[in-house]
C-alpha positions as CSV (number, residue, x, y, z in Angstrom):
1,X,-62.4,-113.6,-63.4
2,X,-63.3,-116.8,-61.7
3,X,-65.9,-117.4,-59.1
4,X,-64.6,-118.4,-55.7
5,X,-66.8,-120.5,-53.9
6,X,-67.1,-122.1,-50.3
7,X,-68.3,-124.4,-48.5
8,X,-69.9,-122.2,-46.0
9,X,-72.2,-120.6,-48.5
10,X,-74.2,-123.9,-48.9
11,X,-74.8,-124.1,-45.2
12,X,-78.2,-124.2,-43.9
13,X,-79.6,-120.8,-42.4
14,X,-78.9,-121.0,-38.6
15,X,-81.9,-121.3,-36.6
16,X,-83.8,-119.2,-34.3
17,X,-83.0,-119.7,-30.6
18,X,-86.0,-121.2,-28.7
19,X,-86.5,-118.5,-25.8
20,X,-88.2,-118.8,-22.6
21,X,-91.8,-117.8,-22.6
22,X,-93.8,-117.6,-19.3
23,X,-97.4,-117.7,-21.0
24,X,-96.9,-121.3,-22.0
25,X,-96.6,-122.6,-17.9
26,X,-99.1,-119.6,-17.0
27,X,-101.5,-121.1,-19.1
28,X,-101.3,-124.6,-17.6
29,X,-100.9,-123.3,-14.2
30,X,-104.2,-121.5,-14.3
31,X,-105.7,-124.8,-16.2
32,X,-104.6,-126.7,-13.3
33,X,-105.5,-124.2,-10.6
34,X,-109.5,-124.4,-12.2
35,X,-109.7,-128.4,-12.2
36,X,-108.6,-128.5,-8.8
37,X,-111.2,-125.5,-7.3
38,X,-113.6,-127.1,-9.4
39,X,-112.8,-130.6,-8.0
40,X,-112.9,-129.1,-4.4
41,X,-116.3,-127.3,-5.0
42,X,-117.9,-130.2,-6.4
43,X,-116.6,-132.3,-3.6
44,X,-118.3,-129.6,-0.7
45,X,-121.4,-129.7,-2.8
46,X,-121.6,-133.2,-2.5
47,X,-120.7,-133.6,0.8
48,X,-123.0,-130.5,1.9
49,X,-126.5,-132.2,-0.3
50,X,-125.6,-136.1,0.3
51,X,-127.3,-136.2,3.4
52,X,-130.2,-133.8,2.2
53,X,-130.5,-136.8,-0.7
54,X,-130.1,-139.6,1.7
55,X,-132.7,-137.9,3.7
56,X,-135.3,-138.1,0.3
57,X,-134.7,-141.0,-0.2
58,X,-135.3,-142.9,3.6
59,X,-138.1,-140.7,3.8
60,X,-139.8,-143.0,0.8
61,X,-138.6,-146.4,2.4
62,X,-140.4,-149.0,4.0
63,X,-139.5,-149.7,7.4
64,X,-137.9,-153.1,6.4
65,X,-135.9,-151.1,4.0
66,X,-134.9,-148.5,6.5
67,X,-133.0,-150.8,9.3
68,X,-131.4,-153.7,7.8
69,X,-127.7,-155.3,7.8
70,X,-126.5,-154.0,4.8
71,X,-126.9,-150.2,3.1
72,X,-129.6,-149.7,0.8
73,X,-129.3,-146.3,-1.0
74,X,-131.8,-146.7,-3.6
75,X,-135.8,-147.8,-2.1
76,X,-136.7,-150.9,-3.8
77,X,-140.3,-150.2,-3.1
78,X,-141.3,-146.3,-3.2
79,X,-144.1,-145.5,-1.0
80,X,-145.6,-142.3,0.4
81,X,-146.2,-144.2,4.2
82,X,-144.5,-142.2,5.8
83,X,-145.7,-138.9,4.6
84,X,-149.0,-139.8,5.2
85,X,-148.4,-140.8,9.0
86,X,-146.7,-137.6,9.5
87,X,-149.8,-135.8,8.3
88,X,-152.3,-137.6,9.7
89,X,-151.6,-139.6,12.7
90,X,-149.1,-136.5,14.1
91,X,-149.9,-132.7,15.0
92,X,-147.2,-131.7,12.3
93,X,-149.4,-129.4,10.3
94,X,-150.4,-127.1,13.1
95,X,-146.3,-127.2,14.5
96,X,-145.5,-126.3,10.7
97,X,-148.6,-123.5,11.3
98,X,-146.8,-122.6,14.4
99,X,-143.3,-122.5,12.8
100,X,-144.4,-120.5,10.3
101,X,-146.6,-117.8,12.5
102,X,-143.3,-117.3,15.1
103,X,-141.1,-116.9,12.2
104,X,-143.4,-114.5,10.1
105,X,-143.5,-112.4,13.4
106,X,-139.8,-112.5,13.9
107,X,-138.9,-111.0,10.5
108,X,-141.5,-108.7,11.0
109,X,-140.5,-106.9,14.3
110,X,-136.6,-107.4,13.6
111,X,-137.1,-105.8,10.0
112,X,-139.2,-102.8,11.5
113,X,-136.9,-102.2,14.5
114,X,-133.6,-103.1,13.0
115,X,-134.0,-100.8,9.5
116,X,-134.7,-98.0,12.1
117,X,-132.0,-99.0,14.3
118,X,-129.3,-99.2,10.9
119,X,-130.6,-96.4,9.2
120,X,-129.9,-93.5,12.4
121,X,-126.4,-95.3,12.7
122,X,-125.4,-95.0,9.3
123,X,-126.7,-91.3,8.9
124,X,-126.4,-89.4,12.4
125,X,-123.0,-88.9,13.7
126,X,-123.0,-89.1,17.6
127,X,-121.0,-90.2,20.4
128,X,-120.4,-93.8,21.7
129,X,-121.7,-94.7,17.9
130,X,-118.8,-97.2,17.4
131,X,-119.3,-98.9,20.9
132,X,-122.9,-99.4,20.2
133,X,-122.3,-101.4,17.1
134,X,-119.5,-103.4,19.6
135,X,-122.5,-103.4,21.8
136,X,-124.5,-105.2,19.5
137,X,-121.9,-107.5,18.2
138,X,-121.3,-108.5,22.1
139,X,-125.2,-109.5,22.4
140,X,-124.5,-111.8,19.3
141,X,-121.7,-113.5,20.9
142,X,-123.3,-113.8,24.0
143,X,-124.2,-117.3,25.3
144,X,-127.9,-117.3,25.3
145,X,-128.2,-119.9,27.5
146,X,-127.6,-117.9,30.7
147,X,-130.4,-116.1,29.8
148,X,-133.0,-118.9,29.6
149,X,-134.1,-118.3,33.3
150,X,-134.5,-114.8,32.9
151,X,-136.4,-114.7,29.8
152,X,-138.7,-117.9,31.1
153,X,-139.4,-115.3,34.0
154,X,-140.0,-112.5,32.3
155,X,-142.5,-114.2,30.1
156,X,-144.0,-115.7,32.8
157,X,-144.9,-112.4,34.7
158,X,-146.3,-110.6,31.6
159,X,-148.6,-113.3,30.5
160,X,-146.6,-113.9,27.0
161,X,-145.3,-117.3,27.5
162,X,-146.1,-120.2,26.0
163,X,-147.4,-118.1,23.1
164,X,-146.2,-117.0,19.5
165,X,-145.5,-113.7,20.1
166,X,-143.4,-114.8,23.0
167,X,-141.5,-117.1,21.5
168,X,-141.2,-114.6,18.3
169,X,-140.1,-111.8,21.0
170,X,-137.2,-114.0,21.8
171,X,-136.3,-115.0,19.1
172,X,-136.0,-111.5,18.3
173,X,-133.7,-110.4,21.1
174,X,-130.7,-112.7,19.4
175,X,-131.4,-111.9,15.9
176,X,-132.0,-108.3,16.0
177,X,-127.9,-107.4,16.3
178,X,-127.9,-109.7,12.8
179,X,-130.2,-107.8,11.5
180,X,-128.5,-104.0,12.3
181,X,-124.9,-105.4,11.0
182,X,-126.0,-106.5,8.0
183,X,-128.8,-103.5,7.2
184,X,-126.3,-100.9,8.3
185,X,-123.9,-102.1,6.3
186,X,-126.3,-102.1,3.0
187,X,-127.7,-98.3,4.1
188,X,-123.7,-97.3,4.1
189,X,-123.3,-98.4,0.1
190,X,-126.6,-95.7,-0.7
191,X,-125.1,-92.2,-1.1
192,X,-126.5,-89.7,1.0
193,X,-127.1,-87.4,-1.3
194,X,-129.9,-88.8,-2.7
195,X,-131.6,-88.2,0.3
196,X,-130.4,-84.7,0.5
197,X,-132.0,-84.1,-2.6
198,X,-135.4,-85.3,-2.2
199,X,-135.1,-83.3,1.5
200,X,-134.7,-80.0,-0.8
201,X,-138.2,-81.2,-2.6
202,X,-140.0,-81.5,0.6
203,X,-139.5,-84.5,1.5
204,X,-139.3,-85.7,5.5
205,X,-136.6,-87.8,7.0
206,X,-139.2,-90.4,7.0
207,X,-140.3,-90.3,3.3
208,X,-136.5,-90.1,2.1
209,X,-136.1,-93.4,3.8
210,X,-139.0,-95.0,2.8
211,X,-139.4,-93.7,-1.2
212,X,-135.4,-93.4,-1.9
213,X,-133.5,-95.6,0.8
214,X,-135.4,-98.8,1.0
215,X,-136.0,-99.6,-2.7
216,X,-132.1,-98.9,-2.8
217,X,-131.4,-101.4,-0.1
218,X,-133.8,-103.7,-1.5
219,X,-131.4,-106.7,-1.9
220,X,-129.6,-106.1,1.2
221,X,-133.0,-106.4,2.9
222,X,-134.1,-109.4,1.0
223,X,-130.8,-111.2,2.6
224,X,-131.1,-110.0,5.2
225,X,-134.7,-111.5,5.6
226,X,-133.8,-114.9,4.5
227,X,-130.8,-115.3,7.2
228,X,-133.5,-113.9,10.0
229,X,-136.2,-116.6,8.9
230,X,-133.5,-119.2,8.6
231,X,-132.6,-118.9,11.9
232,X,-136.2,-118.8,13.5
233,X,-137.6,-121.7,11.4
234,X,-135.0,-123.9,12.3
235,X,-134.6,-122.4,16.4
236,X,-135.1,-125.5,19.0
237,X,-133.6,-124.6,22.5
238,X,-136.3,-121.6,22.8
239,X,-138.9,-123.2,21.2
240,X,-138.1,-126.6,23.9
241,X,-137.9,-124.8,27.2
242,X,-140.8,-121.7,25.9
243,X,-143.6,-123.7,25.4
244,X,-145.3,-126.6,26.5
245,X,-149.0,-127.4,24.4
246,X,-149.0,-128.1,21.0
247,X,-150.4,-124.1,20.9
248,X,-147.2,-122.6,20.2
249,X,-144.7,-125.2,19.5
250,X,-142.8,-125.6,16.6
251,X,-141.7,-128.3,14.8
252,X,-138.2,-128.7,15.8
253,X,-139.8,-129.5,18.9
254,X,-142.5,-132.0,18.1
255,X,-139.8,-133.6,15.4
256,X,-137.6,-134.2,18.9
257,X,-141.1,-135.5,20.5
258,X,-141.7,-138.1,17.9
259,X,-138.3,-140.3,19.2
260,X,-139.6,-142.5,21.4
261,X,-137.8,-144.5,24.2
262,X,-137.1,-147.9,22.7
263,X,-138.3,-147.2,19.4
264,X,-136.9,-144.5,16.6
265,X,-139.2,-143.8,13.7
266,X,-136.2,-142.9,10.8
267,X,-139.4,-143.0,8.1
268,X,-141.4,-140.7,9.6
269,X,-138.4,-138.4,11.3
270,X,-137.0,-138.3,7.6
271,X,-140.4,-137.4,6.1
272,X,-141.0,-134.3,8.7
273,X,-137.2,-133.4,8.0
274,X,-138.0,-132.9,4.0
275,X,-141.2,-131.3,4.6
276,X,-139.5,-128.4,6.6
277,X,-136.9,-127.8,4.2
278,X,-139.2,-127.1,1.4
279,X,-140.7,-123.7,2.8
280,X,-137.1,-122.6,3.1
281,X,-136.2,-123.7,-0.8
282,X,-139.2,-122.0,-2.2
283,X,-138.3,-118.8,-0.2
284,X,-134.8,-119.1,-2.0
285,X,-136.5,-119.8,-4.8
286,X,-137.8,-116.0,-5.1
287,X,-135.7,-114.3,-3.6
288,X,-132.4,-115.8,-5.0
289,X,-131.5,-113.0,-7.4
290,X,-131.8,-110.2,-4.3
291,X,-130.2,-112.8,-2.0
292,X,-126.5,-112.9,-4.3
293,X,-127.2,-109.3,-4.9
294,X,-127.4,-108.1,-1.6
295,X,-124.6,-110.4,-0.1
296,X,-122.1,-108.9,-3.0
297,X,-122.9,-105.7,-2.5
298,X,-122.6,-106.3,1.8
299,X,-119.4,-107.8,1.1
300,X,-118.3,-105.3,-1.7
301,X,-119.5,-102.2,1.2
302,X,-118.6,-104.0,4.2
């Protein structure tokens, strides 16, 4: 019997049909999504630290470096001048002393009044709870300004102005609402059962706050620290119209007194400006790991 053979037997095998796959443009989609956030972050970061850099780098100019006709970045001659005018011909280390008193006094009472303050709104249920936190966010937003008379007034009739724990005292009255938002929010994240149970132990009100709520909120309070001492280092309205002697002022002020009328020193304004960054960078420095800590977990409870 013979073989019958065709053509179509020696054909080649047909070949798969190329289908559609979304993984492929997902793939290069999310590549291109994460060079352009990263090209957007690195562009804020260097528009946020270029003139903290430009800042370093004026501050070790010579003044014939400083004001010419063309831009210099880089100093051709690197000297320390201008630190040592700032720290010897100028009062800057007692207004750094100063700074540095107001603020620790600050943190102080707004930690003491506003963990109290957060802690009975988080746990006690009572009415006009809600308004008070609206209260307290009204006080933020406030324009402090209309209360410069008032407060100069104030301090004038008890004896407190032109002193640190004046000036800390206001600085207080603006910050403290800060301070209850964020602690409150923090003390709502801690279950209250933990308290509960050291209550059944013994334990006071008091002792379950301070042995089981506190270490809890231990981030949240470190942030919550670092924004408080932010804003009263770097505070200048008060600090202008509060005090007038080198007693009690801080160094926002005297940096503002060191611009004369015809002359401008940039040197030894650019100096005093890296000087009173540096307590604030070693404070991040140590508390860093509690700072993005607490602020996750305020944004996470919040």
């Amino acid at each position: 019997m013979a073989i019958q053979t065709s053509s179509d037997s020696w054909r080649e095998p047909p070949r798969p049909l190329r289908t559609w796959s979304p993984f492929g443009s997902l793939k290069r989609t999310r590549r291109l999504y994460n060079v352009i956030s990263a090209t957007i972050a690195l562009f804020v970061v260097a528009f946020a630290v270029f003139p903290i850099v430009w800042t370093a780098l004026t501050s070790f100019k010579p003044e014939s470096e400083i004001v010419t006709t063309t831009i210099r970045y880089l100093p051709e001659t690197v000297t320390f001048e201008n630190y040592q005018t700032l720290w010897s011909r100028s009062d800057y280390p007692r207004l750094l002393r100063n700074s540095g008193i107001v603020t620790v006094l600050t943190v102080s009472m707004s930690l003491v009044i506003g963990t109290f303050a957060a802690y009975s709104i988080s746990r006690y249920r009572f009415r006009g709870r809600g308004g008070l936190m609206v209260f307290y966010l009204v006080i933020r937003m406030f324009p402090f300004t209309l209360l410069l008379i008032p407060l100069f007034i104030m301090l004038r009739k008890i004896g407190l102005f032109d002193t640190h724990f004046g000036l800390a005292l206001t600085y207080t009255t603006f910050l403290l609402p800060l301070c209850v938002w964020m602690l409150k929010g923090f003390f709502d994240g801690i279950p209250p059962d933990l308290e509960e149970a050291s209550r059944v132990d013994g334990s006071t009100r008091l002792g379950a706050l301070v042995r089981i709520v506190l270490p809890l909120a231990r981030p949240g309070i470190a942030a919550t620290t670092v924004f408080i001492a932010i804003g009263a280092w770097n505070e200048y309205l008060w600090a202008l119209l509060l005090t007038t002697s080198s007693g009690a002022r801080t160094w926002p002020v005297g940096l503002q007194l060191m611009v004369g009328e015809f002359q401008m020193p940039w040197g030894t304004l650019s100096a005093s400006g890296i000087v009173s960054i540096i307590p604030i960078m070693i404070g991040f420095a140590f508390v860093q790991r509690a700072l993005v800590s607490g602020l996750m977990t305020g944004g996470v409870k919040g």
